[in-house]
N, C-alpha and C positions, 0 to 999 in steps of 0.2 A: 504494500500500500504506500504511495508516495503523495496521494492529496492532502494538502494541508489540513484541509478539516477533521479527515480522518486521523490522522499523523497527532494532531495535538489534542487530538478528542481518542486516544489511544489507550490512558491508564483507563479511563471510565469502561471502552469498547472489553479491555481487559479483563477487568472485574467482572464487568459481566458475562463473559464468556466461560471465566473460571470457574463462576456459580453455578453454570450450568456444564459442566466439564465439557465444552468445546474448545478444539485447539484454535489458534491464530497464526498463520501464517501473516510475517513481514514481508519486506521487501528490502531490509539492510541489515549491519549487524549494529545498529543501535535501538532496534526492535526488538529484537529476540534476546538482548540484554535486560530490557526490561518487563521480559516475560511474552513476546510472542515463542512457540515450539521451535521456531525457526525458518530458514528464508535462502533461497536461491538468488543472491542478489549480486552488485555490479560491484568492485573497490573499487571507491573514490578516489581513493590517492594513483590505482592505475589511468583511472580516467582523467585526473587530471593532467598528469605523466601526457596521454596521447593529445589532452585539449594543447597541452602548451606547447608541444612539435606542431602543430596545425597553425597555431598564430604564430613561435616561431618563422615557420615558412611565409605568413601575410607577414612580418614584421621584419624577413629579410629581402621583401621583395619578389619572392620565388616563386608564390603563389597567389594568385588574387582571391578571397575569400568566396567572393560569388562564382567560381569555377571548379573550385574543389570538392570534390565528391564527399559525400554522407560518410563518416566512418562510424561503423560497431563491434561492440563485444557479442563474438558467437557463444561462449560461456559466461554462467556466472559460479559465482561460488557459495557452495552450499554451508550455512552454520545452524547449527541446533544448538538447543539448551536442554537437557538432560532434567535439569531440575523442572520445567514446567513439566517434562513429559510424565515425569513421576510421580507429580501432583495430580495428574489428568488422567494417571493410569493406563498412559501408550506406551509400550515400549519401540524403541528405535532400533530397528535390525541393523547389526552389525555391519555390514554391508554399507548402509548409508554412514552411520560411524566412521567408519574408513575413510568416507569419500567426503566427509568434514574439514573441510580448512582451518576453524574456531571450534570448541565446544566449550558452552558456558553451563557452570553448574549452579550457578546462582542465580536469583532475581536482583537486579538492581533498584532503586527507588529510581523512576522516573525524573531527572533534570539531577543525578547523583553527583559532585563533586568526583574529579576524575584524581 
């Protein structure tokens, strides 16, 4: 989920889902820190990595921005949190375990000092 309204109407969507033991999937790993199960989603810091070779190129002259082609991520990476799932009573086949980038075993407080 990246809509803002949903995004900061999140802990609330939360709660209520926990109450009724349905999972949440996110869409980053600052969701599933703070209690979504987990999220197939983009890193920022790779994205930013490829936004700045892109204007790089407008900024050395190399490329004009309105020429250059669309770029995307064919993957994303998957994180889970282990502790919502245990709260929820899902267990996570080892398999996707594996194929975890992050695993968080905690809930964080929503806006937590880092």
């Amino acid at each position: 989920m990246t809509d803002n309204t949903v995004v900061s109407n999140l802990p609330t969507i939360l709660d209520k889902a926990n109450k009724a033991k349905k999972p949440v999937f996110g869409s980053e790993i600052e969701q599933v820190k703070i209690g979504c199960i987990g999220c197939v989603g983009i890193d920022f810091v790779k994205l930013g990595n490829q936004t700045g070779k892109m204007a790089a190129k407008v900024l050395k002259g190399e490329a004009k921005a309105k020429d250059m082609p669309f770029e995307t991520f064919d993957s994303g990476e998957i994180v889970i949190n282990t502790k919502v799932a245990s709260d929820l009573g899902i267990e996570i086949s080892n398999g996707v375990k594996e194929q975890a980038s992050q695993t968080f075993d905690k809930i964080e407080q929503s806006g937590e000092n880092k």
